[in-house]
N, C-alpha and C positions, 0 to 999 in steps of 0.2 A: 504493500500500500504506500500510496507518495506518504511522503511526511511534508504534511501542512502545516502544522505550527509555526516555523520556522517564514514562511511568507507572508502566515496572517502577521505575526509579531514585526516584521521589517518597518512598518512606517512606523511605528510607536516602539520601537526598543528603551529608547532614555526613558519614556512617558513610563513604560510598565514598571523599569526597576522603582522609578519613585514609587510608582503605588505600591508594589513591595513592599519596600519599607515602612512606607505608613501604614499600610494593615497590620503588618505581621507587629508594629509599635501599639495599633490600638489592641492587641489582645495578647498583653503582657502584663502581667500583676506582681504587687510583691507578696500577696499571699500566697500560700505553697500550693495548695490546692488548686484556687484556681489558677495558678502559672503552670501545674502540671498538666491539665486536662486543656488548658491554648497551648500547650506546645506540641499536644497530639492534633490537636484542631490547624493549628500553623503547617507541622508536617503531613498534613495529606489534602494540603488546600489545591491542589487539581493543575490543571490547566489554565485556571482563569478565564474561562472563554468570555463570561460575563462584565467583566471588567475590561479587557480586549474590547468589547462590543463597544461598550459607553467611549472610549476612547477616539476607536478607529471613528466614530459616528461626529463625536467631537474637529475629529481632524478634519472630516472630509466637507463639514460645514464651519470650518474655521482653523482653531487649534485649543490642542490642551490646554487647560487651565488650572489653577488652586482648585478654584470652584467642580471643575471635571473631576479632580484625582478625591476628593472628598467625599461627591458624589459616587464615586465608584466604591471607593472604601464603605460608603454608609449602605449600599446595595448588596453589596458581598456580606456584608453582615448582615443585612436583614435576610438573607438566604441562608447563612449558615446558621442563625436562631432557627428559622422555619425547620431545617432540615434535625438540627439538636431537640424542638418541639414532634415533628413526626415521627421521630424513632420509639418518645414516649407512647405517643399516639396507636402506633402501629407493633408496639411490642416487639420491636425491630430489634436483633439482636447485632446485626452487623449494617455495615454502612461503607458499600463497595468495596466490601471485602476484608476491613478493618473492624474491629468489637467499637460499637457505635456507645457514646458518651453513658448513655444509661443501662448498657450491658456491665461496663466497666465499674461503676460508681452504682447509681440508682435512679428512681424514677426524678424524686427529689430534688438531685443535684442536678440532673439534666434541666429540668425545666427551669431552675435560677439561673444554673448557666445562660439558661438559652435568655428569660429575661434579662440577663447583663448585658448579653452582644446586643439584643433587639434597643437597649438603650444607649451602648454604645452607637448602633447604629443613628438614632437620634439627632444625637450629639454632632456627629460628624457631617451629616445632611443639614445641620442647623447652622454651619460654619461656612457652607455656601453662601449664605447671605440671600439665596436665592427663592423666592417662596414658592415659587411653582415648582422647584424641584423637590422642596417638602411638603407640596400637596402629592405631589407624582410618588414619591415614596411612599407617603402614608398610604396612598389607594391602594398601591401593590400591597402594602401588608394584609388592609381589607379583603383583596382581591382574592390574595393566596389562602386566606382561614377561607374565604367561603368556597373557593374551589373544595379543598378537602372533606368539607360540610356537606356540601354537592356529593361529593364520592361514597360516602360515608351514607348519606341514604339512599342512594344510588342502588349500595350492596343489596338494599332488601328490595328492592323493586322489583316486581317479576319482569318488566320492559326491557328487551334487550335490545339496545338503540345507540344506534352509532351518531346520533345528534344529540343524547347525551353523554355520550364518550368526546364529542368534541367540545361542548359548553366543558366538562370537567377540566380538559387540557387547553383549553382556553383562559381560565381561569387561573390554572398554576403556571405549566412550565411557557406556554404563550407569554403571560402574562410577567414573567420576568423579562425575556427578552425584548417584548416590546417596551418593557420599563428602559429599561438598557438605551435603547436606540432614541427614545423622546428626551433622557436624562440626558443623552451624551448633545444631541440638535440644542437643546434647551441652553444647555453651559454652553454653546456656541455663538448665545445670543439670536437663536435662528426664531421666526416667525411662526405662531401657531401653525398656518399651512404647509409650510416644512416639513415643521415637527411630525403632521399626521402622515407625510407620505414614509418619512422614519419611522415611524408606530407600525403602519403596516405592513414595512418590511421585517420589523422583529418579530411582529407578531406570527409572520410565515415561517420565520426561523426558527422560534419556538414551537409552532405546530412539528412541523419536520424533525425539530430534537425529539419530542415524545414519541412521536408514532417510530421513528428510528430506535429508541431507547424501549419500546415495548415490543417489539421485532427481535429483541436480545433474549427476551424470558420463553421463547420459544426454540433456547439450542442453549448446551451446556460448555461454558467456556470459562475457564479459571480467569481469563483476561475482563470479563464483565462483572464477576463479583457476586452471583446471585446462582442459585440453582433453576433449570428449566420446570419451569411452571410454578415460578414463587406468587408471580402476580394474581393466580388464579387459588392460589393457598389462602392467600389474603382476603379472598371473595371477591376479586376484582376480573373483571371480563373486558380483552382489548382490542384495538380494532381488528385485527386479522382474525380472530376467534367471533365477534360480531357478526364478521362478512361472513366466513363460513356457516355461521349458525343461521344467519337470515336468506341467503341465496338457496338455501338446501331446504330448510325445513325439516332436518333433519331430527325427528320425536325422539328419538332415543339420544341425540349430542344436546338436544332443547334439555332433556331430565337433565343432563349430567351439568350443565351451563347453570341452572337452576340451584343444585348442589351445593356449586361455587360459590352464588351470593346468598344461598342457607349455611357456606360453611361446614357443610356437613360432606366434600365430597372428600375420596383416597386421593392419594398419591397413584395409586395406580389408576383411576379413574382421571385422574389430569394427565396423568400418559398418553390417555386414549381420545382426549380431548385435544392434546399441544398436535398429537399425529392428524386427525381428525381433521382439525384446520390448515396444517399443511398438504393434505392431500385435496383437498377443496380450495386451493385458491388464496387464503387466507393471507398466505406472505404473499402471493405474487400485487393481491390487490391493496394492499398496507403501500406496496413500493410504487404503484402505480401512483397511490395517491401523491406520496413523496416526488415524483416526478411533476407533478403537475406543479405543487409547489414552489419547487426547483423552479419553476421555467418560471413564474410569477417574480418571485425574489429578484430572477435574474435580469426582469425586465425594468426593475427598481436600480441594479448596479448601473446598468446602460444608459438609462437616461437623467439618474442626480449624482453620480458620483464621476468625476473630471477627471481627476489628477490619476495618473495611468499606474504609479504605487499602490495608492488607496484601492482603486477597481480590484487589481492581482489580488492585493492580501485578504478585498472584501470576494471575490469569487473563490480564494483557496478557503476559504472559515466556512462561507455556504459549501461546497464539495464534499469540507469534512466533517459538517454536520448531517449531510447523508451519507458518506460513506464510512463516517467513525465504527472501531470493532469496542468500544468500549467508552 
């Protein structure tokens, strides 16, 4: 697989190491405890793709700023509370493949944790000086509980509907990236009408991260960090499994689909559901979708982004967000 990283990161290298440092500065304590559990949170802070985003979005309708690198800091933390509050939520015991904050510790500690980044996050979004980038944050934190809320009753609905599988991911991982992209226009000083045609490019690259990232619990790969068929363990049913279930009508995959959001099905019954939908279509039509997407985004790079750096690194981040193995 090419290695994208290295193209998205090209126009913003100076820009990332400062955010660097100032994140990994905001989730440092002198108490022992919490400095122990940010320096596990520090060590597997990822790729950054999110903070990248707010940047390169920055650059390409202006340039970095204070106000840019703050706003990314305050974003990435309000993601990483989100993600320290899910694990509670979800009885999660791992967290891409590491023992996740409340496996290690407790329910307790996780969730204060998690409330100190959500206020560190605050903090840092308030030092913009900018108020619409702290209305833009706060909606996302809205955005993200009701998404989960949404999913969360979801589970017990007998409707297997792929217009509420996409309000859910509309809601969370959309809804980050489009945060990303208005955050980054915004610290550029760019004009609401800017801003939204920003919004609806993140918002496609967030569609495409999900449906790409639920395409993963459909194959067992030490690289992804989850076992095949965790999502449907959870009670949760995604699009490739939807498509399958509603193109066929299949009564006997409909019980076992059913199970999932009663929670009450095997391990060997989500076997025969993960094969099920890959014999039906289910990945080809998940990818279909992702192309169409693809080609939307793309038609966002070609006509507001100029500068022929920015286009590359913005077309390798879209690529790698459909072709990521992980």
């Amino acid at each position: 697989m090419t290695d994208y990283l290295p193209l998205i990161k090209a126009p913003i290298e100076g820009e990332l190491e400062q955010f660097i440092r100032l994140f990994n500065s905001s989730l440092t304590h002198d108490g022992r405890l919490q400095e122990e559990i940010f320096a596990r949170i520090r060590q597997r802070a990822g790729k950054r793709m999110r903070p990248m985003l707010i940047m390169l979005m920055a650059k390409n309708y202006g340039r970095v700023t204070d106000a840019t690198l703050h706003a990314a800091v305050g974003l990435e933390l309000l993601h990483t509370a989100s993600l320290v509050h899910d694990d509670v939520v979800d009885e999660s015991r791992e967290r891409r493949g590491q023992a996740s904050v409340n496996a290690v510790y407790d329910n307790k500690v996780a969730v204060l944790v998690g409330d100190y980044i959500l206020s560190t996050a605050l903090l840092h979004v308030s030092i913009t000086h900018n108020e619409l980038i702290v209305r833009y944050l706060a909606e996302l934190g809205r955005t993200l509980s009701d998404g989960e809320i949404l999913q969360l009753t979801s589970i017990g609905d007998e409707e297997i509907s792929e217009q509420t599988y996409y309000q859910i991911i509309s809601r969370k991982t959309a809804a980050l990236f489009e945060a990303c992209c208005a955050i980054g226009a915004i610290s550029a000083g760019m004009t609401e009408e800017r801003v939204g045609e920003a919004k609806r490019f993140g918002r496609t690259l967030g569609m495409i991260f999900q449906i790409r990232d639920d395409i993963f619990d459909y194959y067992d790969s030490p690289e992804i960090g989850k076992p095949t068929g965790n999502d449907m363990a959870e009670g949760k049913l995604t699009l490739p499994a939807i498509y399958a279930l509603n193109s066929t009508a299949d009564a006997g995959m409909t019980a076992l689909a059913r199970k999932v959001k009663q929670g009450t099905v095997t391990r060997d019954e989500i076997a025969r559901l993960v094969a099920f939908t890959k014999e039906r279509g289910g990945i080809d039509y998940a990818c279909r979708r992702m192309d169409e997407m693809h080609a939307e985004a793309m038609a966002f790079i070609r006509t507001e982004v100029g500068d022929p750096a920015l286009k590359k690194s913005l077309t390798a981040y879209l690529d790698f967000v459909v072709k990521r193995n992980s």
